[in-house]
C-alpha positions in Angstrom: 8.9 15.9 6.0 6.7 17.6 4.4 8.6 16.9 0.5 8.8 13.1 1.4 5.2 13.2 2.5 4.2 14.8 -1.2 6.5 12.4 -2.9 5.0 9.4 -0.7 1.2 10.6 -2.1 2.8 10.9 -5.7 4.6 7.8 -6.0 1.9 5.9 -3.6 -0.8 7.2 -6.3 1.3 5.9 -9.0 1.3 2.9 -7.6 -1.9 2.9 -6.8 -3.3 3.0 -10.6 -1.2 0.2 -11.4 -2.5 -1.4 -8.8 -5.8 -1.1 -9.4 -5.9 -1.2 -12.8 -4.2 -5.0 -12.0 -7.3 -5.3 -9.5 -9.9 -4.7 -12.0 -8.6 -6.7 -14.4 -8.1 -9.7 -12.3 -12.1 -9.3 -11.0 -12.7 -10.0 -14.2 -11.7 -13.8 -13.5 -11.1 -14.2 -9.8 -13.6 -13.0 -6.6 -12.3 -10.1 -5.2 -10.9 -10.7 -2.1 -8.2 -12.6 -4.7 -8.3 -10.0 -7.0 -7.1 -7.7 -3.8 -4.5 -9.6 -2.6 -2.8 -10.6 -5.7 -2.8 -6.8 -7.2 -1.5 -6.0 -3.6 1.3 -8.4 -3.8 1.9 -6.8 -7.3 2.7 -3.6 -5.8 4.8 -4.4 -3.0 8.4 -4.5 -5.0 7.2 -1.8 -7.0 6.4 0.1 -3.6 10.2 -0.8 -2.2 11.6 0.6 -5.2 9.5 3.9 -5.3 10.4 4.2 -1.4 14.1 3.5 -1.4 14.6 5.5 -4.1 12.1 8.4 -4.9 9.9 9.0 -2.0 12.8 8.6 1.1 16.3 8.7 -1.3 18.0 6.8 1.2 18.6 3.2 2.0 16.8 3.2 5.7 16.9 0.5 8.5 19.5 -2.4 7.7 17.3 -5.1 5.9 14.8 -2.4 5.3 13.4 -4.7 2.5 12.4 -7.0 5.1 10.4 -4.2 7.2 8.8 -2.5 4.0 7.6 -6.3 2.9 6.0 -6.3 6.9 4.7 -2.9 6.8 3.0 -4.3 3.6 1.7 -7.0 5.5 0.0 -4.4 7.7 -1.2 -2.6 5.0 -2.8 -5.9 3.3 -4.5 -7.4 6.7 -6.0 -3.7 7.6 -7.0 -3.1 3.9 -8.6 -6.7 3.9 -10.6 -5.4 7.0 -11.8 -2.3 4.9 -12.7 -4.1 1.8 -14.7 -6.3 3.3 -16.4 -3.8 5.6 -17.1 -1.9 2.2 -18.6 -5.0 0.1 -20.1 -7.1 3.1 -21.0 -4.5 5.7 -21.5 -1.6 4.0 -22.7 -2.9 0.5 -20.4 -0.9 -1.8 -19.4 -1.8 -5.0 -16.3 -4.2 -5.1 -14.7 -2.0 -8.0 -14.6 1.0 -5.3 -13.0 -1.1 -2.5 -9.6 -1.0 -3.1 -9.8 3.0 -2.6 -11.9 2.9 0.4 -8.9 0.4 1.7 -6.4 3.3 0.5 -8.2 6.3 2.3 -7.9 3.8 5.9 -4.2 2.6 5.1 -2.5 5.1 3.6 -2.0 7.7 6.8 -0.6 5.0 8.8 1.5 2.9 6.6 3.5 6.9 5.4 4.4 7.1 9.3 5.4 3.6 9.8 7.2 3.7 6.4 9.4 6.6 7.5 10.2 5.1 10.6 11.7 2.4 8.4 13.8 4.6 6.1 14.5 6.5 8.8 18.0 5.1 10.3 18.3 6.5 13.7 14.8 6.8 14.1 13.2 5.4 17.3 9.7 3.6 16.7 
């Protein structure tokens, strides 16, 4: 576990600065609750890709596309809940949001993202 959990943090944190890079270029033109979501929705296929074949080598849970793609969904309504804590509640900058959302989310999404590329696995 430990391999997949370094290649999860490597290929999450490539991900990541495309991502964001995407994020700040979008806030640019769109508020950034937008900007979140559609540089989030940018990174899910890449993130399916990464998963199936770098970080867990292995093709999971039968329609495990459909489970990443919810785990995602996860990811994107408790990340929401960050960045707005951050820019509303908290007052920090907007451009710093995204990795406040990442420090909350990424524990929890590497444990239910191994569940899911994890065949036998129970839940």
């Amino acid at each position: 576990m430990a391999r997949e959990a370094l290649r999860y943090l490597l290929a999450g944190g490539a991900n990541t600065a495309l991502t964001y890079l995407l994020y700040l270029a979008l806030l640019r033109l769109l508020d950034y609750r937008w900007a979140y979501v559609l540089a989030f929705l940018a990174g899910v296929a890449l993130s399916f890709v990464l998963l199936r074949h770098v970080v867990f080598a292995r093709p999971g849970k039968r329609f495990s596309w459909v489970y990443v793609t919810a785990s995602h969904g996860v990811q994107l309504g408790l990340g929401l809940v960050v960045v707005e804590a951050w820019v509303a509640w908290l007052r920090g900058p907007a451009w710093l949001a995204p990795l406040a959302a990442a420090l909350v989310c990424v524990p929890v999404i590497f444990v239910l993202q191994r569940w899911i590329f994890t065949p036998h696995a129970t839940p």
